[in-house]
C-alpha positions in Angstrom: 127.0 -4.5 48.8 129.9 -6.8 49.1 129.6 -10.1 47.8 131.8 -11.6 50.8 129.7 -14.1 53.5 129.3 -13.3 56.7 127.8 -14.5 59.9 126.2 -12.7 62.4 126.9 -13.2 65.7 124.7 -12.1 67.9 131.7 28.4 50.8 134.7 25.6 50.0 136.6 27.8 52.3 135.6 29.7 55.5 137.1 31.7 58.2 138.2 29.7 61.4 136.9 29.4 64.6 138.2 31.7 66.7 139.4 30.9 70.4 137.9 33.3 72.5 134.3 32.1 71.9 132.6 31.9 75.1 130.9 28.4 76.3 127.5 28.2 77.6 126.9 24.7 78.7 123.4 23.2 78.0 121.0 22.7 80.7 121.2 19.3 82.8 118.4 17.6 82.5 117.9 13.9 84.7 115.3 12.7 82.9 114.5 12.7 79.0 113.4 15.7 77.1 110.6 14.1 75.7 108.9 10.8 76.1 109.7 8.0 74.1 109.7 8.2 70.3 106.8 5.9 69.9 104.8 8.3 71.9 104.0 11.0 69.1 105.1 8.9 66.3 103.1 6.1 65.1 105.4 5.1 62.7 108.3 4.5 65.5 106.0 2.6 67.9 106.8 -1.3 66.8 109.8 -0.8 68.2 110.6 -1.3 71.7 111.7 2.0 72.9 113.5 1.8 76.6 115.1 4.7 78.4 118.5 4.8 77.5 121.4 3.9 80.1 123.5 5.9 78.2 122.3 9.3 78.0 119.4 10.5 79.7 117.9 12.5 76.9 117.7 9.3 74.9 115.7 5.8 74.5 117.2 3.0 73.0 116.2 -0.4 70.7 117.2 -2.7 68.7 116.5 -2.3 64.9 116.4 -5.3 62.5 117.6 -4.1 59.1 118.3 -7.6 57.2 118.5 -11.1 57.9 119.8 -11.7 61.3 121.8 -8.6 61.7 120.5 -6.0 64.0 121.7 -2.9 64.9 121.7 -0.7 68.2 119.7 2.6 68.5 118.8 5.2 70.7 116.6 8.2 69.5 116.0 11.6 71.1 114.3 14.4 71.0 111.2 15.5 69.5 109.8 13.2 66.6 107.9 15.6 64.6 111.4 17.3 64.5 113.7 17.3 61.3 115.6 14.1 62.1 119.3 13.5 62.5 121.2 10.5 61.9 124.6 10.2 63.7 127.3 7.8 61.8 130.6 6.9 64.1 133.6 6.3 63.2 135.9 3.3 63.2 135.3 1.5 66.4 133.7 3.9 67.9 130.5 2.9 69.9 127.6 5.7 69.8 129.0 6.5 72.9 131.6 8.3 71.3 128.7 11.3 70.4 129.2 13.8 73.6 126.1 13.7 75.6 126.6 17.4 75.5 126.6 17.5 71.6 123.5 15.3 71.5 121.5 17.8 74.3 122.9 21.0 71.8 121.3 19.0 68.7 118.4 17.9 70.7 117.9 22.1 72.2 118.6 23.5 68.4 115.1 21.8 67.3 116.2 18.1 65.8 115.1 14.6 66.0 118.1 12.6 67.0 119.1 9.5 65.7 122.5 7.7 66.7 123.4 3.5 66.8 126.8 0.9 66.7 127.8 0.4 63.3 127.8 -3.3 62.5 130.9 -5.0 64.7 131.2 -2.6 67.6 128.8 -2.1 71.2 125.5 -4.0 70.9 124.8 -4.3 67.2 125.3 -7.4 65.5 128.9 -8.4 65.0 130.2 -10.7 62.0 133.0 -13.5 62.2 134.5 -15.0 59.2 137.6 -17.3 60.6 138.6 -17.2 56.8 139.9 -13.9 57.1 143.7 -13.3 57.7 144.6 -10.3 60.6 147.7 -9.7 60.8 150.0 -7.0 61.0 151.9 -7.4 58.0 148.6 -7.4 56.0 147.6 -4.4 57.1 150.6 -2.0 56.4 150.6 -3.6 53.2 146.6 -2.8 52.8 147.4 0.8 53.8 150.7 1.3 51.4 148.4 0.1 48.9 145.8 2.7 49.8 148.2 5.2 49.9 149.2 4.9 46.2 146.0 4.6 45.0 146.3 0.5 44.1 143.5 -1.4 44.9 143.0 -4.0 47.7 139.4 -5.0 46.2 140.7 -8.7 45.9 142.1 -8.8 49.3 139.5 -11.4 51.7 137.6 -9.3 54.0 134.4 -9.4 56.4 132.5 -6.7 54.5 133.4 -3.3 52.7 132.0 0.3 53.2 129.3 0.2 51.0 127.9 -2.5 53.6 128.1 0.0 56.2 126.3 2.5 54.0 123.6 -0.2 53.3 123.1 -0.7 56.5 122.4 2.5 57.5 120.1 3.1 54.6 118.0 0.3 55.7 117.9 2.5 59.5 116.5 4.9 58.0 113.8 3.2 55.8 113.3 0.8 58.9 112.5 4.3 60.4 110.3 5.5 58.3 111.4 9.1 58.9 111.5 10.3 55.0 114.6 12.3 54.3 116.9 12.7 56.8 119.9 15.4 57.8 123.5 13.1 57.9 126.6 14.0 60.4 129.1 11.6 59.7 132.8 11.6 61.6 135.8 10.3 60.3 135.1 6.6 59.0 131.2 7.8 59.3 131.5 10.4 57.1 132.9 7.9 54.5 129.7 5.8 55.4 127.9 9.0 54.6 129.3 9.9 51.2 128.6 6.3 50.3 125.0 6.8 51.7 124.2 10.0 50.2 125.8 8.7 46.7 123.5 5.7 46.6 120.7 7.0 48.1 120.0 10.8 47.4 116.7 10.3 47.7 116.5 9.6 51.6 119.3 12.7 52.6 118.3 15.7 53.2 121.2 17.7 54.0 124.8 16.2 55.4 127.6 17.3 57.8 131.1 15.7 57.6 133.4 16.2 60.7 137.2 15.3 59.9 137.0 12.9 57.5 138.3 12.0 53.7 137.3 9.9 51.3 141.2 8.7 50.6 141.9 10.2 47.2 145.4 8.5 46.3 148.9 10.2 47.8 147.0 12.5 50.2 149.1 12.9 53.2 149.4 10.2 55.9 148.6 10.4 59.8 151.5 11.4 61.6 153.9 9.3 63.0 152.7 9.5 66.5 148.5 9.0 65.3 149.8 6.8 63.1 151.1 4.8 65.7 147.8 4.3 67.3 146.8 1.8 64.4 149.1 -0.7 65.5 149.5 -0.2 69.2 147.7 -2.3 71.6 146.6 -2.1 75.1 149.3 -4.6 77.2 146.4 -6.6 78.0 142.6 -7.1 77.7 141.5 -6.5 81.3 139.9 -3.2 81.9 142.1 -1.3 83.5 144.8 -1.3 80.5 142.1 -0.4 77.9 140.9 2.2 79.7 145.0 3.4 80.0 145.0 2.1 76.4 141.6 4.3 75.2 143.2 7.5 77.5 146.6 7.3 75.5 144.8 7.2 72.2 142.5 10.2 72.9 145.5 12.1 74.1 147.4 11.2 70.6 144.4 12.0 68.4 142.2 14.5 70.1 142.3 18.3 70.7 145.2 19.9 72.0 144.6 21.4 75.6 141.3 20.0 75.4 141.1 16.6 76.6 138.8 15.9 79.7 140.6 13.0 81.4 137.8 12.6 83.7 135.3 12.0 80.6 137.6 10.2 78.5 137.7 7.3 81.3 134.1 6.8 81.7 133.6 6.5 78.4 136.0 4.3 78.0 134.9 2.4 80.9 131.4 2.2 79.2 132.9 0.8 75.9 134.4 -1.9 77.6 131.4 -2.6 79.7 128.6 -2.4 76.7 130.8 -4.6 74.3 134.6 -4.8 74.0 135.4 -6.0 70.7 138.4 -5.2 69.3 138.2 -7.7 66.5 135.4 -5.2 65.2 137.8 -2.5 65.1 140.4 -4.6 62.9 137.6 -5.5 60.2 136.0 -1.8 60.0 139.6 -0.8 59.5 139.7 -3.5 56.3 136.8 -2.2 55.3 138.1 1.0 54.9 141.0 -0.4 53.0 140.0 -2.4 51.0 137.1 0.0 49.5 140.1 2.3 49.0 139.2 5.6 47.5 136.0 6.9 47.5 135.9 9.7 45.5 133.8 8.5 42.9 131.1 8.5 45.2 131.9 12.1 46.6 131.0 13.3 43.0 127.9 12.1 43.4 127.1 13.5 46.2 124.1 15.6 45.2 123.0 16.9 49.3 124.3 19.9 50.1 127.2 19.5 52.4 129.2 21.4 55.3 132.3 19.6 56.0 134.2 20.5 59.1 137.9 19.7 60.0 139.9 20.9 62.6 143.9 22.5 62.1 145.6 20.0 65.0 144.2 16.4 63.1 147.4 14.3 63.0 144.9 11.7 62.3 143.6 13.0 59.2 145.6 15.9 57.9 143.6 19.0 56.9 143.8 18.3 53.3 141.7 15.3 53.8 138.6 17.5 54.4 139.7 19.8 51.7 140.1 17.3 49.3 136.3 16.4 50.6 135.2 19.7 49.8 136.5 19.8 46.7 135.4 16.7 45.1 131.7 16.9 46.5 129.6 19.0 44.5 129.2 22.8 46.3 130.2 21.9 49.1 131.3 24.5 51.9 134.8 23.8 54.0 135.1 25.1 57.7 138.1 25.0 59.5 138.2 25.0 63.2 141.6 26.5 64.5 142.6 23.8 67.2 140.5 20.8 67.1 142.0 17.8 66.5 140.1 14.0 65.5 137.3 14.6 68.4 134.4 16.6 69.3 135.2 18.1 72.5 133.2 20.2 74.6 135.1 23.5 73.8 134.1 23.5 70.1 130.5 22.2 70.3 128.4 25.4 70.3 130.7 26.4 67.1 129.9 23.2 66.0 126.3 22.8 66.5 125.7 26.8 65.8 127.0 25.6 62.3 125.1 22.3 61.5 122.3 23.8 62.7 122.3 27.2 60.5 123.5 24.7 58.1 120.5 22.4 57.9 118.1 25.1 58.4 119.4 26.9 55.2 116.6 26.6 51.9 120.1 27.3 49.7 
């Protein structure tokens, strides 16, 4: 854990996925699947479990995992189930799992487990008015990241390895045993970390298009690189929602992005919890634990890491440089997909997880 104070406020290589695979969307469902976790699980039942606003095959809480920071959950599915924990990306509310990929999960036999990371939607969020944002600090942060210097000594809200703690103390605070990992992008870093430090509460863990920033791999492309440093024009809904559409159209799938979708989520976001100042510091974070590969060694779960060909975000060799440095660890490439999980690749997605955590090998 990081040092710095805080204050809480409130087969290494498989074929890819081909394009003509047919979709069968998951059955719609207006109520939950299954009553409330605390139902069938004793263990869960001292938290308050509430139907979830979010996704109707989910109930939600609040979790506290250490002093006065707390963390937002929801929890679906059936409890006696082999449980799944979800970890998000950089400022990316839970909202940011499909539905439709949690329903998949849910319908393939698992215990579903997804929450805000620390600084984003309802979870706790951390201030520290000693820490310097600015623009100029951060291309410097990321040029040193980029040539494998450290930015250890740089001031910052909290590092990765915070992230990771917290979402080890989830799990214990859970009581669920070992658990299955899917981590994307900056939550798959969280889940390296995780499964590093904590082999003995991961079962199995899938990484979807992520990296653990070995020095000189290739940067985002102009145009996703772009999306670091542009803002919306203003902070009223309607330009982040404009704001959250651009940056889905820069980053996500080709051909596959569901305008419709994109803007109710993004409505949500900004409803739930807009704030951006979260976003900033996860991104510190990220830089200033730098690479992360020593922990990838470690990594001692078998892992499925997939990453799609269109990712101007994070190149393809990120994930193969994933798959490489984590110990046996098969490498999927999915021909199209760019930094998002839309609903085109989910049964390929979801097909492979699953068959993934079923496997005894």
């Amino acid at each position: 854990m990081s040092n710095s104070k805080s204050h809480t406020v409130v087969d290494k290589d498989s074929n890819a996925y081909p394009h003509h695979h047919a979709i069968v969307e998951p059955t719609a469902n207006t109520s939950p699947i299954h009553a409330s976790p605390a139902t069938h699980c004793n263990k869960l039942a001292r938290f308050d479990w509430q139907p979830s606003s979010l996704c109707p095959q989910m109930y939600e809480t609040m979790i506290p995992i250490k002093g006065d920071l707390q963390l937002c959950v929801e929890a679906g599915g059936n409890p006696q189930n082999p449980p799944i924990i979800l970890i998000m990306g950089l400022g990316s509310q839970m909202v940011f799992w499909p539905n439709s990929f949690i329903q998949r999960l849910i319908q393939a036999g698992f215990f579903v487990i997804r929450f805000d990371n620390r600084d984003i939607g309802l979870s706790s969020k951390i201030y520290r008015d000693d820490i310097k944002i600015s623009k100029s600090n951060l291309i410097q942060m990321m040029l040193r990241l980029q040539t494998g210097l450290s930015n250890r000594h740089t001031k910052v809200a909290y590092h990765l390895t915070d992230l990771a703690e917290d979402t080890a103390q989830l799990i214990q605070a859970l009581d669920l045993g070992k658990v299955h990992l899917i981590g994307a992008s900056m939550g798959g870093m969280i889940a390296q970390i995780l499964a590093a430090q904590y082999p003995h509460l991961i079962q199995r863990m899938g990484l979807l298009f992520t990296t653990n920033n070995h020095p000189f791999l290739p940067t985002p492309k102009p145009k996703q690189l772009y999306t670091f440093f542009k803002k919306p024009d203003s902070l009223n809904q309607e330009d982040v929602i404009r704001h959250s559409l651009w940056f889905m159209e820069t980053v996500g799938s080709p051909g596959h992005i569901n305008i419709q979708q994109t803007n109710h989520i993004a409505k949500i976001r900004y409803q739930r919890n807009f704030y951006p100042r979260g976003t900033v510091q996860q991104l510190h974070a990220i830089l200033a634990t730098g690479a992360i590969t020593h922990y990838s060694r470690q990594v001692t779960a078998p892992t499925l890491i997939l990453h799609g060909s269109q990712d101007g975000l994070l190149p393809l060799s990120h994930g193969r440089r994933v798959a490489r440095d984590i110990p046996n660890a098969q490498f999927q490439l999915i021909d199209g997909m760019g930094h998002d999980i839309p609903a085109y690749y989910q049964p390929f997605i979801v097909q492979k997880l699953a068959q993934h955590f079923a496997s005894s090998i």
